[in-house]
C-alpha positions as CSV (number, residue, x, y, z in Angstrom):
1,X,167.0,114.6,123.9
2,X,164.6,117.5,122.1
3,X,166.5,116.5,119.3
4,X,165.6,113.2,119.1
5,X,162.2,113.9,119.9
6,X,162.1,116.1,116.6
7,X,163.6,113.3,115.1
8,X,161.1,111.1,116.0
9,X,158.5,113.2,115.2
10,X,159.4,113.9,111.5
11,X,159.9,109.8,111.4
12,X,156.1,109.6,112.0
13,X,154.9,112.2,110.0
14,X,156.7,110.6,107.1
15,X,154.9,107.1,108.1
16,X,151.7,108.6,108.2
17,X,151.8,110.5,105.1
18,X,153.3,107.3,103.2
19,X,149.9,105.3,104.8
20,X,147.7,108.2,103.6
21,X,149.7,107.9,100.4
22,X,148.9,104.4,100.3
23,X,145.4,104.6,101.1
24,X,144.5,107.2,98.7
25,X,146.7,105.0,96.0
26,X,144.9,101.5,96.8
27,X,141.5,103.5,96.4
28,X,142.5,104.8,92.8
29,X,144.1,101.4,92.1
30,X,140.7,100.1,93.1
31,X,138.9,102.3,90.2
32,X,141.6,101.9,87.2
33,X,141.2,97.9,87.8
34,X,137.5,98.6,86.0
35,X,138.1,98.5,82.4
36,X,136.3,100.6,79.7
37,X,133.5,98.4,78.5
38,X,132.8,101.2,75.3
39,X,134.0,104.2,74.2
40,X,130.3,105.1,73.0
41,X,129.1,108.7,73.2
42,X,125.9,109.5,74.3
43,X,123.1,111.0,77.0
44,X,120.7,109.1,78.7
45,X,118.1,110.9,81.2
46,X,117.3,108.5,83.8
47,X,114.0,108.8,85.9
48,X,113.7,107.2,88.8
49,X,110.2,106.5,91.0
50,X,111.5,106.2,94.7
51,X,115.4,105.7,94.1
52,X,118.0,107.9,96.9
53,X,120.2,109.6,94.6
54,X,122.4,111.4,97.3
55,X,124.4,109.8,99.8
56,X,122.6,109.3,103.2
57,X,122.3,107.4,106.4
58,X,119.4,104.8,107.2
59,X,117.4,106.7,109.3
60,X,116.4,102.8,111.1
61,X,119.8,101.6,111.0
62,X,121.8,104.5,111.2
63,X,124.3,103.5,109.0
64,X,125.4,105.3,105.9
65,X,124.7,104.5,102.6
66,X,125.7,105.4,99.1
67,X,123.1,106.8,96.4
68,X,122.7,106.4,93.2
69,X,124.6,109.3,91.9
70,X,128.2,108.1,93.7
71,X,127.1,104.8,92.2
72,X,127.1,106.0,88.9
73,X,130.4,108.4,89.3
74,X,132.0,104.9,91.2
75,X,131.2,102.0,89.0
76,X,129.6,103.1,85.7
77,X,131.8,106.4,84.2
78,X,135.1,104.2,84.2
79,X,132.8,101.8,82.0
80,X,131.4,104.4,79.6
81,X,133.3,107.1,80.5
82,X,132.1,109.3,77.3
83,X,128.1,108.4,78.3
84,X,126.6,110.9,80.6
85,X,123.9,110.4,83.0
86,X,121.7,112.8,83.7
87,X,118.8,111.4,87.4
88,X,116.0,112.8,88.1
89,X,114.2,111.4,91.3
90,X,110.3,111.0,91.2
91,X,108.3,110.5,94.7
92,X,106.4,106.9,94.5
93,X,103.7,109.2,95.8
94,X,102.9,111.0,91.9
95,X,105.2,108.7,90.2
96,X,102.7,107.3,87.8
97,X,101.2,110.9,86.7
98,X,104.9,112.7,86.3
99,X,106.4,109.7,84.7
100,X,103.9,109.3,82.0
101,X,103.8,112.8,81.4
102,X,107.5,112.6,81.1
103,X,107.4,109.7,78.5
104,X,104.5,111.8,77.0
105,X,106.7,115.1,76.5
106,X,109.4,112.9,75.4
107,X,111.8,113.9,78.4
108,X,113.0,111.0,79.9
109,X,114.8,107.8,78.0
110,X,115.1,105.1,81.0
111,X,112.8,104.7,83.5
112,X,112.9,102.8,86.7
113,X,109.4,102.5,88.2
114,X,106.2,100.2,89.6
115,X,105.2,97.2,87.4
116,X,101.8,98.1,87.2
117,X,102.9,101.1,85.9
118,X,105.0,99.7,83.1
119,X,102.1,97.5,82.1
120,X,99.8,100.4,81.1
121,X,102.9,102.1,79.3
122,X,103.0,99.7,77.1
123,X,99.8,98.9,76.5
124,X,99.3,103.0,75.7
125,X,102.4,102.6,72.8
126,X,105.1,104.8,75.3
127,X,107.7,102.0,75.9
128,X,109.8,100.0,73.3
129,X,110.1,97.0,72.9
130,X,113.5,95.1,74.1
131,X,113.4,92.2,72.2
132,X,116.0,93.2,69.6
133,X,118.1,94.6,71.4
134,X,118.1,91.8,74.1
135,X,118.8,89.7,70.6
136,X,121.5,91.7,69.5
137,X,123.8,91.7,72.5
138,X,126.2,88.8,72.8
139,X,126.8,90.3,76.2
140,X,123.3,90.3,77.5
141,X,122.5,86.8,79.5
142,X,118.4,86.4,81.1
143,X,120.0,83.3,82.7
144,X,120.7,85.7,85.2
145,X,117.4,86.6,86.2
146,X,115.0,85.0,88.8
147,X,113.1,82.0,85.9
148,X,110.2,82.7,87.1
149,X,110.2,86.4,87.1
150,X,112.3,86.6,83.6
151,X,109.6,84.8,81.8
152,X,106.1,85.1,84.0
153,X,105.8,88.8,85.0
154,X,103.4,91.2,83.5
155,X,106.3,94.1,84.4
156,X,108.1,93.0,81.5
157,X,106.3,91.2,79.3
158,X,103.8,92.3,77.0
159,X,100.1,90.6,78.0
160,X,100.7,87.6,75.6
161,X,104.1,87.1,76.2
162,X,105.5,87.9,73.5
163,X,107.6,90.6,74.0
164,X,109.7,92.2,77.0
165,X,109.3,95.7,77.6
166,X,111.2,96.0,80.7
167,X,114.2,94.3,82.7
168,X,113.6,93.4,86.3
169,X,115.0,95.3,88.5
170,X,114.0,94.6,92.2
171,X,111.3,92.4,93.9
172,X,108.8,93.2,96.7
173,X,109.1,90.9,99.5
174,X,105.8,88.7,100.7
175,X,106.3,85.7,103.1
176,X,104.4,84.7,105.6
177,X,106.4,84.8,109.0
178,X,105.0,83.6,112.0
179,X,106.1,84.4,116.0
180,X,107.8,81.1,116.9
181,X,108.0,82.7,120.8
182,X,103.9,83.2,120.4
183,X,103.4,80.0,119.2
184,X,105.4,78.4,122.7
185,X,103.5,80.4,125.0
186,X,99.9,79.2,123.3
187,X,101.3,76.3,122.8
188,X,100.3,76.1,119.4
189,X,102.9,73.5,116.7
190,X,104.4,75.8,114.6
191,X,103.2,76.8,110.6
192,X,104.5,73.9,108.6
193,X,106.9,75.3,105.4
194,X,104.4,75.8,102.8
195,X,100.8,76.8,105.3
196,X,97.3,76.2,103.9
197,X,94.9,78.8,104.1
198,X,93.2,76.6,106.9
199,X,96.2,76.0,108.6
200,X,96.9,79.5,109.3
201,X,92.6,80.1,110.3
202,X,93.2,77.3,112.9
203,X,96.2,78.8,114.2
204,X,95.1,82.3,114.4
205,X,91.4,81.5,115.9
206,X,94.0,79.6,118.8
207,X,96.3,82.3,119.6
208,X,93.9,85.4,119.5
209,X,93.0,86.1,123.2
210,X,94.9,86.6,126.3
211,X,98.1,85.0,126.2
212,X,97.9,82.2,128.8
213,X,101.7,83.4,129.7
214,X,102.2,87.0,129.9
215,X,98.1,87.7,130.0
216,X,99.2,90.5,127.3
217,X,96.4,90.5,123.9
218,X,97.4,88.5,121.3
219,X,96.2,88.5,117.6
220,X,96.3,85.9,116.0
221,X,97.2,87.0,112.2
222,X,97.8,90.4,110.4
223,X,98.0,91.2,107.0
224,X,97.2,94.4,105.1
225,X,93.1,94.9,105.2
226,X,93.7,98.6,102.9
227,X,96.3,96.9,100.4
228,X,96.3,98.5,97.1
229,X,97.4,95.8,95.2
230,X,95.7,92.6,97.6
231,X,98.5,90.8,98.0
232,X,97.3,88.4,100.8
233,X,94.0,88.3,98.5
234,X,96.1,87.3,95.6
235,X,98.1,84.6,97.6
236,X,94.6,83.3,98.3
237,X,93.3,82.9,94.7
238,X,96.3,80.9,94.5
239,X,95.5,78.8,97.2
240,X,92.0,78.3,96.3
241,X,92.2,77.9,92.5
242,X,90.6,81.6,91.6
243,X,91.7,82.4,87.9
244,X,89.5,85.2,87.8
245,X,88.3,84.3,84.0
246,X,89.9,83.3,80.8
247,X,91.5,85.7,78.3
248,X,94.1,88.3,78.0
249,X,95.2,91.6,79.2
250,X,96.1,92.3,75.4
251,X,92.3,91.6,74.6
252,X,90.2,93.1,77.8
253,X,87.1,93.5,75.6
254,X,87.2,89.4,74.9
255,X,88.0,88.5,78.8
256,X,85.6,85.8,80.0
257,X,85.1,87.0,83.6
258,X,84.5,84.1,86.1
259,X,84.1,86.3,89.6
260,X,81.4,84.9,91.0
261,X,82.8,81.2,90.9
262,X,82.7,78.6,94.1
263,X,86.3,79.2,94.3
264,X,85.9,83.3,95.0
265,X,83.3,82.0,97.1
266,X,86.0,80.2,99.5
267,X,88.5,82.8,99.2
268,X,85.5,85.2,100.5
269,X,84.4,82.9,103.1
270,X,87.9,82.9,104.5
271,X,88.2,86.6,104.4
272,X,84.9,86.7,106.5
273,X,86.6,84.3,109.4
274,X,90.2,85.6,109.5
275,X,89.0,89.4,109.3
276,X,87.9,88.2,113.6
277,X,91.5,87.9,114.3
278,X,94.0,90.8,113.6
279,X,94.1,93.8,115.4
280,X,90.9,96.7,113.9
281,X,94.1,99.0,113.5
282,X,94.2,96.3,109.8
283,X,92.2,98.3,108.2
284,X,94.3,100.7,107.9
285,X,97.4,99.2,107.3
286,X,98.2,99.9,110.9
287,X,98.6,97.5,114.0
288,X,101.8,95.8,113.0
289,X,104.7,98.4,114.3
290,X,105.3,96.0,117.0
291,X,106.0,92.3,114.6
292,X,109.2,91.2,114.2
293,X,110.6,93.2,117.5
294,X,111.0,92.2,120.9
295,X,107.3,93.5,121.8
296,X,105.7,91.8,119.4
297,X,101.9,90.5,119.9
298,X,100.8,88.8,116.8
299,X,101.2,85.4,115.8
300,X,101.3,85.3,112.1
301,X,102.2,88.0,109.3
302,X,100.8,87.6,105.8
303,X,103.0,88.8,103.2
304,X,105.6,89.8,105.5
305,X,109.2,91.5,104.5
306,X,111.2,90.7,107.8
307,X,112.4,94.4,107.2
308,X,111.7,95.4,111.0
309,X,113.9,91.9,111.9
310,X,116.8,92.9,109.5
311,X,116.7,96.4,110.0
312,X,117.2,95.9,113.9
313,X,119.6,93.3,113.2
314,X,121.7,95.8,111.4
315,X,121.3,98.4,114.2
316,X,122.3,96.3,117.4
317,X,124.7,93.0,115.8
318,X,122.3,90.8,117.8
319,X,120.7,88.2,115.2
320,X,118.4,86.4,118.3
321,X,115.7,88.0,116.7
322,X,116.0,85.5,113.3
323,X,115.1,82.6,116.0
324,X,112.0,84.0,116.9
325,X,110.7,85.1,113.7
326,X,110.7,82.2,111.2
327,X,109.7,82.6,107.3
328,X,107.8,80.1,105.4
329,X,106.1,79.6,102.1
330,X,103.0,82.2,100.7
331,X,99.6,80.4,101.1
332,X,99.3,78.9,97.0
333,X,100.1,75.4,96.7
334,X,103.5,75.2,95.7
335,X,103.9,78.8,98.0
336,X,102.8,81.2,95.6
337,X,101.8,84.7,96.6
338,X,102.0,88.0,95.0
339,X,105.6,89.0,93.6
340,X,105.6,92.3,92.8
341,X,108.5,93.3,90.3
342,X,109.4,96.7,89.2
343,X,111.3,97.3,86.2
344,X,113.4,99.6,84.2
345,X,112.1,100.3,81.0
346,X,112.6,102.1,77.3
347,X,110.6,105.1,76.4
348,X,109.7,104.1,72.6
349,X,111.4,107.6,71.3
350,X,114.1,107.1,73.6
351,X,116.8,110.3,71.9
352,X,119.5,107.7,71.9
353,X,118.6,103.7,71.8
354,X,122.2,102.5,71.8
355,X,123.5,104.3,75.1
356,X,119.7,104.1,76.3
357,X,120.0,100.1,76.2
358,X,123.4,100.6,78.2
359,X,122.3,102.4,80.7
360,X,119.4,100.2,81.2
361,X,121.4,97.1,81.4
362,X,123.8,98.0,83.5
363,X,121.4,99.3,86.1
364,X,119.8,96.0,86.3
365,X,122.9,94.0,86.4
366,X,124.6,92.3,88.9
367,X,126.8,95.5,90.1
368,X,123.9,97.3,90.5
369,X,121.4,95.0,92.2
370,X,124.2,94.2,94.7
371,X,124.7,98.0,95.8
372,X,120.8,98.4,95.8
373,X,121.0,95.5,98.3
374,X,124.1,96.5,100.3
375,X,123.3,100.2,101.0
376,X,119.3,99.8,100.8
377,X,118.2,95.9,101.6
378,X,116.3,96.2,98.1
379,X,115.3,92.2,97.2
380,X,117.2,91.5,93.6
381,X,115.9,89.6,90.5
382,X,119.2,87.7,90.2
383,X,118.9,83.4,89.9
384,X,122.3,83.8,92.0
385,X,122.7,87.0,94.0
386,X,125.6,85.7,96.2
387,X,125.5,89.0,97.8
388,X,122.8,88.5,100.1
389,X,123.8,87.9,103.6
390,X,123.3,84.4,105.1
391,X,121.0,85.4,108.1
392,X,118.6,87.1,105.6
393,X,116.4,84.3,105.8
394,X,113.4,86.7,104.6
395,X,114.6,87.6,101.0
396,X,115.8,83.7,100.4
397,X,112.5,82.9,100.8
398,X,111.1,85.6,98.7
399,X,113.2,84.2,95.9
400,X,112.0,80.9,96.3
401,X,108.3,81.9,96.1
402,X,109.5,84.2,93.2
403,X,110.3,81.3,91.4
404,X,107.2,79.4,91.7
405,X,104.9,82.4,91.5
406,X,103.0,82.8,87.8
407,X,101.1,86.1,87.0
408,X,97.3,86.0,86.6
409,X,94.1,87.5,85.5
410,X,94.3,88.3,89.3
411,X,97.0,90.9,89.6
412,X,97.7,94.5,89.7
413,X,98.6,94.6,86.2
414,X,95.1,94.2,85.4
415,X,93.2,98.0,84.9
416,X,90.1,96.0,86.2
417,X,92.0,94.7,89.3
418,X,93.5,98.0,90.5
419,X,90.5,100.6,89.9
420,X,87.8,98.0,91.2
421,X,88.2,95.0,92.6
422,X,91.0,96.3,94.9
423,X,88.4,98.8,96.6
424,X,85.6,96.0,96.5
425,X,87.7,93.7,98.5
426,X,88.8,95.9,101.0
427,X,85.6,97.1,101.4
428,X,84.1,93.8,102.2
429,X,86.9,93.0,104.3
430,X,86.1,96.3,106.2
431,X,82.5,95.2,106.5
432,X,83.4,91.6,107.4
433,X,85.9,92.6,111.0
434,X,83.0,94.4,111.6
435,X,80.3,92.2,111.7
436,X,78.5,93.1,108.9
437,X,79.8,90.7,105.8
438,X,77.7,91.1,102.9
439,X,76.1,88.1,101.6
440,X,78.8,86.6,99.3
441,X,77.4,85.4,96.3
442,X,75.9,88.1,95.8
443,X,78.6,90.4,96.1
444,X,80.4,88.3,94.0
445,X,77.7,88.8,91.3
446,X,78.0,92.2,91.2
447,X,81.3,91.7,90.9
448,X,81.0,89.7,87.9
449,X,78.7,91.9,86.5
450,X,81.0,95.0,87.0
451,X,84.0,93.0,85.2
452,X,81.5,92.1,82.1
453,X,80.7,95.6,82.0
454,X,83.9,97.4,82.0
455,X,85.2,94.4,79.5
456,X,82.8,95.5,77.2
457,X,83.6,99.2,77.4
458,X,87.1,98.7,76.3
């Protein structure tokens, strides 16, 4: 009998080390099906504003995740196996100072960072143009990419369009998502697909209060009253027919600044009603901890992500939540909002072009937008990223807006936009919750006068 029992024994060590075997063979069979795209020699330094290079776990989700760096190792080495990589990681929080000065010392030769960003590289003579290359690679398609981001955004295109000077990489997210359970208890009919700016003022002004169910406070809409790059206030001059003026960013001294036009004046009016119904907590980007989660108070979102949604989706399996919390259109006419896009880029004395453009294209390609999405939720630039999940509602309708969205005089691209209107906005919205709105044409004349005066300057 104890000789069988060894006998047995032996039998199932031998099974499990043939399934370990087989395991650890079906994983390296895994990496030699990737074939060598070029035997090219080279080194590329890679900085990256924000990116996880290590592996990790989600600290919402809990789930683990793999970074950039196993990426790399994983999918690009059996590709180029003779060009080597070298990351360095930059926090979003100085990524614009240590980046340029990077670019500036010549120490970096791909660069993944905020459009905005990349806009003023170019327009300083740090980043190289693409153009060529793009040309000369019969393996390079832009049918991949989003239409409307490939040939609209100021992230990779120079001011006249004439020229790309970065690949999209990865969109921000901005729908409006409203509470469908709210909008039962007020009894309120729900946002229709693509919302008017008075649509969602009506709706709001009804559903701010007590609710008439739970006698909890409601608020009727949020969105970001501290934004740095006013996205809801850029939906609006969508909406509204705000251009901001006529002219180029390529030409800022020749800009014909139209501020102060009936249209701002609309968009400014609005700003003064719907800053009555969010919670105060809006002016600081604060108040909203609570949307898309089962204790959830406010009816509508403006420029939403549906990352709390997803992100407890993830967490628990249950997918009630994508009921409740329904995405529609941004507030411009065909659903335009802001679409933020940030790119990788070129710097202009990039130490080796060839590998350089490599690198670059790969980390924008399809591999690599579907691990940024998989491990990280990050919303791709792809016309068909058949990746994404089927109950994330949220980035499909970010793609649709994407592809409707054109950029503008009013956008973060513009020096203008970011260094003063953005704090003249916000400071009128702040005055505005509070009572205390400005008189608007006026305001709106400074404004102007501000815009003709820094134009000028340049």
């Amino acid at each position: 009998m104890r000789k069988k029992l060894v006998l047995f024994l032996v039998i199932l060590s031998m099974f499990a080390l043939m399934a370990c075997s087989a395991e650890s063979g079906s994983t390296d069979d895994e990496k030699s099906d990737i074939e060598v795209v070029s035997e090219m020699e080279g080194d590329v330094r890679v900085a990256l504003a924000g990116f996880q290079l290590e592996d990790g776990i989600d600290p919402i989700t809990g789930v683990e995740n793999k970074g950039l760096e196993t990426f790399i190792e994983e999918e690009f080495q059996p590709r180029y196996p003779n060009i080597k990589v070298s990351l360095t990681q930059v926090p979003w929080e100085n990524a614009q100072a240590k980046q340029t000065a990077m670019l500036q010392s010549g120490d970096a030769d791909v660069l993944y960072t905020g459009g905005a960003f990349a806009t003023q590289w170019y327009q300083q003579g740090l980043l190289k143009e693409l153009d060529e290359l793009i040309e000369g690679d019969a393996d390079f398609d832009s049918s991949i990419y989003l239409e409307g981001v490939w040939e609209n955004s100021y992230s990779t295109k120079s001011p006249d369009k004439s020229a790309h000077f970065g690949i999209p990489a990865i969109l921000g997210r901005r729908v409006t998502v409203y509470d469908k359970e709210l909008f039962d208890q007020w009894g309120v009919e729900y946002l229709s697909e693509n919302p008017t700016p008075e649509e969602i003022l009506e709706k709001a002004k009804q559903m701010t209060g007590k609710n008439p169910e739970t006698g909890e406070q409601n608020y009727g809409v949020w969105w970001d009253g501290k934004s740095l790059n006013l996205s809801t206030f850029v939906a609006l001059t969508h909406a509204f027919g705000v251009t901001g003026g006529e002219g180029t960013l390529d030409d800022p001294k020749n800009i014909e600044w139209n501020l102060n036009s009936p249209e701002m004046v609309e968009t400014f009016e609005w700003l003064v009603e719907a800053s009555q119904y969010p919670p105060s907590d809006f002016l600081n980007t604060l108040g909203n901890e609570n949307f898309g989660l089962e204790s959830n108070n406010i009816a509508i979102y403006l420029d939403g992500t549906g990352a709390s949604t997803m992100g407890e989706i993830k967490s628990t399996g249950d997918s009630s939540l994508l009921e409740r919390f329904v995405p529609v259109l941004n507030l411009g006419p065909n659903g335009e909002g802001w679409v933020a896009t940030d790119p990788f880029v070129m710097a202009k004395d990039a130490q080796d072009v060839e590998a350089s453009w490599e690198v670059l294209k790969f980390l924008t390609g399809y591999e690599a937008q579907k691990h940024n999405y998989e491990n990280f939720t990050y919303t791709p630039t792809l016309a068909d990223a058949d990746f994404v999940t089927d109950d994330d509602i949220y980035m499909k309708k970010a793609a649709e807006i994407a592809e409707v969205t054109s950029a503008t005089l009013m956008d973060e691209a513009n020096p203008f936009f970011g260094s003063e209107m953005a704090p003249a906005v916000n400071g009128f919205i702040s005055k505005a919750h509070n009572g205390n709105a400005p008189d608007i044409q006026s305001y709106l004349d400074d404004l102007q006068k501000r815009a003709e005066k820094w134009s000028a300057n340049q």
